[in-house]
C-alpha positions, -999 to +999 in steps of 0.1 A: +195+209-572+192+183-602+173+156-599+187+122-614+166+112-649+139+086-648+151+056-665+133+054-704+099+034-699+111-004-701+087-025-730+065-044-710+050-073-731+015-065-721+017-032-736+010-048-771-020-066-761-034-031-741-028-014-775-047-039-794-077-035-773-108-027-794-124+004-791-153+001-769-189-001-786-212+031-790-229+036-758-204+021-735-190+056-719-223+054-692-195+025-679-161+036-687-134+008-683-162-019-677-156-044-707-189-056-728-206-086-712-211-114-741-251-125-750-251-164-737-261-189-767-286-211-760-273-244-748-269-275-773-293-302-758-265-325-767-240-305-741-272-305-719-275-348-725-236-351-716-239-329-681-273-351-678-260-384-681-227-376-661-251-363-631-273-398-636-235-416-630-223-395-605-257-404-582-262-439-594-278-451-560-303-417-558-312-427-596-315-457-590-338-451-557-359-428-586-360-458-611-373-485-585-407-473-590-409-474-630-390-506-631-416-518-604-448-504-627-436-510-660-424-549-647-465-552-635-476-537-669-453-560-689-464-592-672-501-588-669-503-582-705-476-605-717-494-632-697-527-623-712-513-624-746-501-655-739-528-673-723-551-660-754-526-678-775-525-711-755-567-710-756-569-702-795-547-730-800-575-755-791-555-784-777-569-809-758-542-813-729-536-781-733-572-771-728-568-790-694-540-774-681-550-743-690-586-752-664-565-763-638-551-728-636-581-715-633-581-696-671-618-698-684-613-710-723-644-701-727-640-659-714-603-660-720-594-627-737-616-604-723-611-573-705-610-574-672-614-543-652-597-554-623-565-557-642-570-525-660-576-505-625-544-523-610-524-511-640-536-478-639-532-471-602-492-486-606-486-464-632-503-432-611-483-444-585-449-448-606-458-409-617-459-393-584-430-413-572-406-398-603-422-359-591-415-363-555-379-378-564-369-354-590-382-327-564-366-337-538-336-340-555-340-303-570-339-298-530-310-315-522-289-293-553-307-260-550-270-246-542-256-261-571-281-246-592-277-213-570-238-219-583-245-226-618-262-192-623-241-174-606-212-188-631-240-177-659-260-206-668-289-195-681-331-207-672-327-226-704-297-248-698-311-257-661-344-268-675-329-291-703-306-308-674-330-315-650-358-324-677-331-350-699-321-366-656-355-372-653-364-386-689-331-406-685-340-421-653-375-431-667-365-447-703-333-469-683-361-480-657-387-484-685-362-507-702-356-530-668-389-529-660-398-540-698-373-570-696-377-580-662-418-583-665-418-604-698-385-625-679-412-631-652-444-638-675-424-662-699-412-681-664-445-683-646-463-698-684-433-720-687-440-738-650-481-740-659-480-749-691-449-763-702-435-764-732-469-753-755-451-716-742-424-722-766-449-738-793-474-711-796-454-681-783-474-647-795-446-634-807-466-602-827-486-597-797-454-597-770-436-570-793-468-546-795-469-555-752-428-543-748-443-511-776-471-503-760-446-504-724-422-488-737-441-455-747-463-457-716-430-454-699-415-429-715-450-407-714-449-406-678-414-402-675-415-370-696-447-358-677-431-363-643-400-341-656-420-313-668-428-296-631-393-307-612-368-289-645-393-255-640-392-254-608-355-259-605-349-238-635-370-205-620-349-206-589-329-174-582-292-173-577-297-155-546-324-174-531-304-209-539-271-197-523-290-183-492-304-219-483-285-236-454-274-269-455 
């Protein structure tokens, strides 16, 4: 009995590519047919900015929920200051109208420029205030993407690129609502000075001292911004995949 031939093996195209396959490394026969998983490189903080900002977008309405309390303690900073700078300037200016007004809204000419320890308290318990507020909302929205970050790990995203996300969100977040809250305090300082005292505002404007008030803002801002980001980017960033994907929704 004869058995017909087998046809001659047809050339398959992926026979090339199989014959090009590199030798496997020294070491690799404990795992035979298991191909050598790639070291990670460490994340670009400028891929980690792009992801960043696109999240910021994507949840406008959460970020800006998150921004309402900088805006809100950075606006209060901005005015009292600005106001004080420029109520200092109106009373160095030594005019007698002026001087006038400036008693029948109650400024002392004679104390004017002091410290005053009730604003300072004020200041400092809105800016406390505005730092626990970015924590919590940062936290909570940690909480509310733990199986996103469960995902992102499990696609092979290391600690490293989780903590520069979550830590750039939350800066992000802070410097945008530092820079409303900047604008809308001195908006709100100039306006109020304008309606009390006219058109000396405009004349004796403390323009030096109203750019070291937006400065001095600006970095107090950003400060608590990056503080507030430290704890929320850790704790999202020591999460385990396994953990994060077990959480029910």
């Amino acid at each position: 009995m004869s058995f017909p031939q087998q046809p001659p093996h047809a050339h398959h195209p992926m026979d090339e590519l199989f014959a090009q396959r590199p030798e496997p490394p020294p070491g690799a026969a404990d795992a035979p047919g298991l191909p050598e998983i790639p070291e990670h490189a460490p994340t670009p903080w400028g891929v980690a900015f792009i992801v960043s900002w696109r999240s910021v977008r994507r949840r406008f309405f959460r970020s800006l929920i998150t921004m309402t309390g900088v805006i809100l303690a950075i606006a209060f900073l901005t005015y009292m200051r600005s106001t004080d700078a420029i109520v200092h300037s109106l009373v160095t200016a030594d005019v007698d109208e002026l001087n006038v007004l400036l008693q029948k809204n109650g400024v002392d000419i004679l104390t004017a420029g002091g410290t005053d320890s009730r604003m300072i308290l004020l200041i400092t318990l809105s800016l406390l205030t505005c730092l626990v507020g970015i924590i919590n909302a940062m936290l909570m929205s940690v909480t509310e993407r733990i199986k996103e970050i469960g995902t992102m790990k499990c696609l092979g995203a290391r600690d490293e690129f989780i903590l520069k996300t979550y830590f750039i969100e939350a800066v992000l977040q802070g410097v945008l609502g530092t820079a409303i809250g900047m604008a809308l305090g001195l908006l709100i300082a100039v306006a109020v000075a304008r309606q009390a005292y006219h058109g000396y505002v405009s004349m004796f404007m403390p323009a030096g001292a109203v750019a070291g008030v937006l400065t001095v803002s600006f970095l107090v801002g950003s400060l608590i911004s990056i503080l507030a980001a430290i704890a929320p980017a850790r704790w999202a960033a020591r999460k385990q995949p396994v953990d994060a994907m077990r959480v029910e929704e």
